[in-house]
C-alpha positions in Angstrom: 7.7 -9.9 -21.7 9.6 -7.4 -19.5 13.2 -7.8 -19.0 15.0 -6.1 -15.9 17.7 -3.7 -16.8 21.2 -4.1 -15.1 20.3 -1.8 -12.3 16.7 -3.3 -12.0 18.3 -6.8 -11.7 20.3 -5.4 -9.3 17.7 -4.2 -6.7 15.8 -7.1 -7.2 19.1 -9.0 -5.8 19.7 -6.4 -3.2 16.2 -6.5 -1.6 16.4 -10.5 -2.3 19.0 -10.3 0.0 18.1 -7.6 2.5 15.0 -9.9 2.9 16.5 -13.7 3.1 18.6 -12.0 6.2 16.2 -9.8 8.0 12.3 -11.4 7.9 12.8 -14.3 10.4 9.8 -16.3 10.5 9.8 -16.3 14.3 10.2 -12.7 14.7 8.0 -11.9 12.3 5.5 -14.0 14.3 6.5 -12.7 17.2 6.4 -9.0 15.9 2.6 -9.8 14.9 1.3 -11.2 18.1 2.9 -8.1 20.2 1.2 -5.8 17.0 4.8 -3.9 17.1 6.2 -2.2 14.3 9.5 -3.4 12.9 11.1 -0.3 13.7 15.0 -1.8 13.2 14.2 -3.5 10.1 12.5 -0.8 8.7 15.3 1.7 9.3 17.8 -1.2 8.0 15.9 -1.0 4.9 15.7 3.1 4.6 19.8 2.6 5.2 19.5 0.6 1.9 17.8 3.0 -0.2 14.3 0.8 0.0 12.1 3.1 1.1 10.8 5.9 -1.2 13.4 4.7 -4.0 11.1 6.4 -6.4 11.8 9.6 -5.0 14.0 12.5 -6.0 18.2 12.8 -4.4 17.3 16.0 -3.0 14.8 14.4 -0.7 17.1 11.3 0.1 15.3 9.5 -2.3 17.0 7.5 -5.8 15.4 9.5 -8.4 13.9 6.3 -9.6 10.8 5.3 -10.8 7.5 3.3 -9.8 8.7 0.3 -11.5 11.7 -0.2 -9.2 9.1 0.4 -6.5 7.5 -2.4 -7.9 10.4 -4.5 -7.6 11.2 -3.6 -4.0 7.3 -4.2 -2.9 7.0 -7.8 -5.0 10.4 -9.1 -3.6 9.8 -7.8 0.4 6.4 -9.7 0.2 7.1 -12.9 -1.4 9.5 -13.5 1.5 6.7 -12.2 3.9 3.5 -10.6 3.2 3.1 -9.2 6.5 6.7 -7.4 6.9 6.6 -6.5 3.1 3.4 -4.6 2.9 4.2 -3.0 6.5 8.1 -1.4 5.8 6.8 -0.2 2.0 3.8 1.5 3.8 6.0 3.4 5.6 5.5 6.2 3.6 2.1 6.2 2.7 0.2 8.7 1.1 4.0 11.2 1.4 3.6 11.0 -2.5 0.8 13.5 -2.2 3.6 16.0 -0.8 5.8 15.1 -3.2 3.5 15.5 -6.3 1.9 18.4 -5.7 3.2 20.0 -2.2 5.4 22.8 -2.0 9.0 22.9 -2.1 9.6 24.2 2.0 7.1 20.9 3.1 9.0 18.7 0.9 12.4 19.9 2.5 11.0 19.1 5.6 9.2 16.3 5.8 10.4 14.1 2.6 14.0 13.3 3.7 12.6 12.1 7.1 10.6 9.1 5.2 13.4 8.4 2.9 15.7 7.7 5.9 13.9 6.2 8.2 13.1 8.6 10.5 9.1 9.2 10.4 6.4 7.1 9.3 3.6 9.5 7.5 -0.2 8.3 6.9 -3.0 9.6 4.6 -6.5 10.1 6.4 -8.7 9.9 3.3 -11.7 8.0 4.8 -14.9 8.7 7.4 -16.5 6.6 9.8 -19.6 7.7 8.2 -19.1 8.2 4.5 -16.4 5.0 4.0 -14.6 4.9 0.9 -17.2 7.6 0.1 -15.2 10.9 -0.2 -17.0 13.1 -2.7 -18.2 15.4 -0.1 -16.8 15.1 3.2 -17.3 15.7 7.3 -13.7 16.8 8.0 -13.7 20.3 7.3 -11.0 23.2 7.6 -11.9 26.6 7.8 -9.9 29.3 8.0 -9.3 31.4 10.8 -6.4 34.4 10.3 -3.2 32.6 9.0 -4.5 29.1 10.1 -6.6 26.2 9.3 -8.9 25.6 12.1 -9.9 21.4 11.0 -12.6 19.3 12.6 -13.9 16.1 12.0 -12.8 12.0 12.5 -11.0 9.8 9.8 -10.8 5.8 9.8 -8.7 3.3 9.0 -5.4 5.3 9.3 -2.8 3.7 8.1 0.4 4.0 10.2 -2.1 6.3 12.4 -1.0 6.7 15.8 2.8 6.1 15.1 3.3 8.6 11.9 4.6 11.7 12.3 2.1 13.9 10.0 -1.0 13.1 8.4 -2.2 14.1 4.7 -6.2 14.8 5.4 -8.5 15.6 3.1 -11.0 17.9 4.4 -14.1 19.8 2.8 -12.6 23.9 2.7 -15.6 24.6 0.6 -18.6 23.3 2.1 -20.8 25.6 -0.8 -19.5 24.2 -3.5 -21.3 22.6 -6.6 -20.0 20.0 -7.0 -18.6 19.5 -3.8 -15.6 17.8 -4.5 -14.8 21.0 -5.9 -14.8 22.4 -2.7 -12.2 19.5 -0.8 -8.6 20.1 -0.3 -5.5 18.5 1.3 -3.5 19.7 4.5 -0.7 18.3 5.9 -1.5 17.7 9.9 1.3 16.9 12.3 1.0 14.6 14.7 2.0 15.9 17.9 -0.4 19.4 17.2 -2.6 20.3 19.5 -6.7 18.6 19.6 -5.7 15.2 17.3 -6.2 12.1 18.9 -5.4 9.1 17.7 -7.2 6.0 18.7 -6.2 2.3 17.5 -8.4 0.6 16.0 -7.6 -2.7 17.2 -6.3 -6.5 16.3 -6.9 -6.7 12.7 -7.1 -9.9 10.6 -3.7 -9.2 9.1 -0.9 -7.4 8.7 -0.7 -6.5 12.9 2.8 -4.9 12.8 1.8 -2.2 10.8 -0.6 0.7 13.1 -4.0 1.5 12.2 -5.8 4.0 14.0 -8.7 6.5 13.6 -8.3 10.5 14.1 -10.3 12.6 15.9 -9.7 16.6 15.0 -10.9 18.9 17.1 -10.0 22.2 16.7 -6.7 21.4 15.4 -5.0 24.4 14.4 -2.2 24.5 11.4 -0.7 27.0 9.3 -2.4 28.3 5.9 1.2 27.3 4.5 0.3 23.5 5.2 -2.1 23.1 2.0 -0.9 20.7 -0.2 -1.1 22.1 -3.3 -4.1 24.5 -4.3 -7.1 25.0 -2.4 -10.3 22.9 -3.9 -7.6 20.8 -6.0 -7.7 17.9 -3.0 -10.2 15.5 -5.1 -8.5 15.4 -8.1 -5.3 15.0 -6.2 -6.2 12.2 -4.1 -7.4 10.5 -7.5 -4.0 11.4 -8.6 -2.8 9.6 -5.7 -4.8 6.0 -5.8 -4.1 5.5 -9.9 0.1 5.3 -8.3 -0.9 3.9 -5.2 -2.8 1.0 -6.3 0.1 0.3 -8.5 2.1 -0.4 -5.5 -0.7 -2.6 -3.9 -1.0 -5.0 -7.2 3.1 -5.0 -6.4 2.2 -6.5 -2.6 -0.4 -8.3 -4.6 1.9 -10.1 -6.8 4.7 -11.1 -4.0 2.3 -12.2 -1.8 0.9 -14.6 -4.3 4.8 -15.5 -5.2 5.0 -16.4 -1.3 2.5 -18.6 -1.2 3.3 -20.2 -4.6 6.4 -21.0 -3.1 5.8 -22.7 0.1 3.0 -24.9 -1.7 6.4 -25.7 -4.4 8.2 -27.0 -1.4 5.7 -28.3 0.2 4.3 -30.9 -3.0 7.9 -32.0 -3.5 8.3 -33.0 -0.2 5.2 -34.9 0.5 4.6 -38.2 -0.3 1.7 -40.7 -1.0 1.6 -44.0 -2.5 5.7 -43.7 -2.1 5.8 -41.0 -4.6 5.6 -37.0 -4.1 2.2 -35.5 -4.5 3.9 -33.2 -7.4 3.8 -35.9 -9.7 -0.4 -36.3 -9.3 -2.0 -34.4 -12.0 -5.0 -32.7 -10.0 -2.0 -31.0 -7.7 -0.1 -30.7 -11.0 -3.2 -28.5 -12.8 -3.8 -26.8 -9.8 0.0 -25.6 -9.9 -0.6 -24.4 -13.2 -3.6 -22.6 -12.8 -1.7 -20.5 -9.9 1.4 -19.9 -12.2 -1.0 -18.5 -14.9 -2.9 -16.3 -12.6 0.9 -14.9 -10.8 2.2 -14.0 -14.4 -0.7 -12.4 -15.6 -1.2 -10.2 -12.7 2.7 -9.4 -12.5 2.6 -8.5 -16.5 -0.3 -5.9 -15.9 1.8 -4.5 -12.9 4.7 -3.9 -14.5 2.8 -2.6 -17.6 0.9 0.0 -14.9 4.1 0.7 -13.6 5.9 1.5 -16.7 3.2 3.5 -18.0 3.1 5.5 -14.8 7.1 6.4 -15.2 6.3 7.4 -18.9 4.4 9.8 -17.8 1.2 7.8 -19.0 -0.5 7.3 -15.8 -3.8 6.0 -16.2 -6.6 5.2 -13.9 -8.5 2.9 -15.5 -5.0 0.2 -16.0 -3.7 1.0 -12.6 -7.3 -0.1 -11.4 -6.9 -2.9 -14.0 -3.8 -4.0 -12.3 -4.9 -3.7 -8.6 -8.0 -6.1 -9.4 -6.0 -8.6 -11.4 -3.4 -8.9 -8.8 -5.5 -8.8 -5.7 -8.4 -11.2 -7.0 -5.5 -13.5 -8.6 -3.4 -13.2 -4.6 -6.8 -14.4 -3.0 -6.9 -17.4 -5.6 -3.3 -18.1 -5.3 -3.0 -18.2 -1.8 -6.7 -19.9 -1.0 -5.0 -22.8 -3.6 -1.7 -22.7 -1.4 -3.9 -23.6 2.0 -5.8 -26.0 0.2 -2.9 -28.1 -1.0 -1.2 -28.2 2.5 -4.1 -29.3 4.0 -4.2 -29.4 7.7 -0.4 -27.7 7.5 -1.5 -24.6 5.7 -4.4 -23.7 8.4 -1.3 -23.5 10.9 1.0 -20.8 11.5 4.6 -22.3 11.5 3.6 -22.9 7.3 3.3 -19.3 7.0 1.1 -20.0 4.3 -2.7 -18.9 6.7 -0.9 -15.2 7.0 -0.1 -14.7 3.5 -3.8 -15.4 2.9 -4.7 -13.2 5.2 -2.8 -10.3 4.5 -4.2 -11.0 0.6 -7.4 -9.8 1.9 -6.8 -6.4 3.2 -5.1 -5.5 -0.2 -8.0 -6.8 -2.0 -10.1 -4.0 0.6 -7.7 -1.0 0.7 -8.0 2.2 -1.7 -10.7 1.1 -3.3 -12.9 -2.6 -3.5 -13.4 -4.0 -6.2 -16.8 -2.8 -7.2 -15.1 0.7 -6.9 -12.2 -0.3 -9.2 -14.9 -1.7 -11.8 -16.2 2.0 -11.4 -13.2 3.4 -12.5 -12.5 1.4 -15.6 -16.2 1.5 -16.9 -16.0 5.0 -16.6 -12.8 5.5 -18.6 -14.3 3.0 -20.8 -17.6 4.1 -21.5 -17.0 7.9 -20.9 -19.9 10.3 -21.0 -23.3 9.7 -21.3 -25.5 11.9 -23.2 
């Protein structure tokens, strides 16, 4: 069983509150059905030290870990799914800088996240290739003391509203194997030849952009690798075993959220001059949910600690993002089923936490692909 330190309980109470006072439900619809980004609250919460806690002081950030990440990611999203996953998004795929970027491009972009000044995105994916990105159509070839990159990328998070982009892009299109030859630039957004074209209403989580991003031509400094050149595969793998940490985190709130609401709501209503709390089929049902929450929160917070021990590992940070996504889609499916008529409908709140479930369960990796991951950790080589 985990226990919180002092400071941990303390965040957790901080964001608690940051959260009971900021993510009004009729904003929150409202924010959704306009497809705006929550630009006040999200700078309300980089004031607070909530966004990029887990990085360094000299970048603005706390110079604490994944797990209090965690803490900030579970708490935003039981109190709303939709405005949870969108503020600690903000940031996206910036830990690739961090990690492995140079010290100037840290300076210079990092603080920005950290105070809520710029949004950043990561344009991993292809309209042709998917999730697919052992070799690659975005490529970068050099041209004097630039980058000259071409290509499109889908499904950019905070796409059209970041300020930079980290892209992977194929430098080495020779190369055997060719995720030897892929590496990662940092792209701003306002340089000359990208486009960025939203991709639309989506089923969930409107508030927070989406776009894809066409390159052509686009023109950056050599400087602007992150990292080494040919190193970008095994840094964006890097990436996804810290990243999906954080989206078992949204997993877990979002399930809490749910859980929640479908508390209240069994106390409440009554049948046969009794609540429906005190039948044992809704009783079971609440049990089953409970079960499947505390599981996926322990394997979280393991991945999470493991991560800040300096024990990151693929395979249990794909662990975690499966248990607490699949057990999310459970949780909140049982939530809508036990208010009936009242869950389908938007005043419960209950029908958006479900949906938002679903794009967690989709992003940086499906499940097949996780299963991938830990089989192959598992089994290892084959002769």
């Amino acid at each position: 069983m985990f226990e919180f330190d002092k400071s941990q309980k303390q965040i957790q109470k901080a964001v608690k509150a940051f959260a009971k006072g900021e993510f009004d439900k009729e904003l929150i619809q409202e924010l959704e059905k306009k497809r705006e980004y929550p630009k006040k609250i999200w700078e309300k919460a980089a004031d607070l030290g909530f966004i990029g806690i887990h990085f360094p002081e000299d970048v603005s950030g706390a110079s604490l870990g994944i797990f209090e990440n965690v803490i900030v990611a579970e708490e935003m999203c039981r109190r709303d799914s939709s405005m949870g996953i969108t503020l600690t998004m903000a940031g996206y795929a910036s830990e690739c800088l961090l990690r492995f970027g140079k010290d100037e491009l840290k300076k210079k972009f990092l603080p920005k996240i950290t105070e809520g000044e710029m949004l950043s995105g990561g344009a991993f994916t292809e309209p042709d290739n998917g999730a697919d990105i052992t070799l690659l159509s975005t490529t970068a070839v050099k041209d004097g003391n630039e980058w000259v990159i071409n290509g499109k990328k889908s499904f950019v998070i905070n796409g059209g509203s970041a300020a930079f982009y980290i892209v992977l892009c194929q430098t080495d299109q020779n190369s055997q194997p060719s995720t030897q030859g892929i590496s990662m630039i940092l792209v701003e957004a306002d340089t000359e030849g990208l486009e960025a074209n939203d991709v639309g209403k989506k089923l969930g989580i409107n508030m927070m952009p989406m776009a894809e991003l066409t390159f052509e031509n686009v023109r950056v400094p050599l400087s602007n690798l992150i990292g080494e050149e040919g190193k970008g595969y095994d840094y964006i793998q890097k990436f996804f075993a810290e990243s999906r940490i954080l989206s078992a985190a949204q997993a877990v709130g979002t399930a809490e959220g749910a859980y929640d609401r479908a508390i209240d709501y069994i106390k409440g209503r009554e049948q046969f001059n009794r609540p429906i709390a005190a039948f044992q089929s809704v009783r079971h049902k609440i049990a089953d949910m409970c079960t499947k929450i505390e599981f996926s929160k322990l394997i979280t917070y393991e991945a999470a600690q493991r991560f800040d021990n300096g024990k990151s590992d693929p395979k249990f940070s794909a662990m975690a993002k499966i248990a607490a996504t699949n057990a999310a889609m459970e949780v909140t499916n049982e939530a809508v089923q036990l208010l009936g008529g009242y869950g389908y409908m938007t005043e419960y709140e209950i029908e958006h936490f479900y949906r938002d479930a679903k794009v967690l369960q989709i992003r940086e990796g499906n499940i097949n692909a996780l299963k991938d991951v830990i089989a192959n950790t598992a089994i290892g080589k084959l002769k």
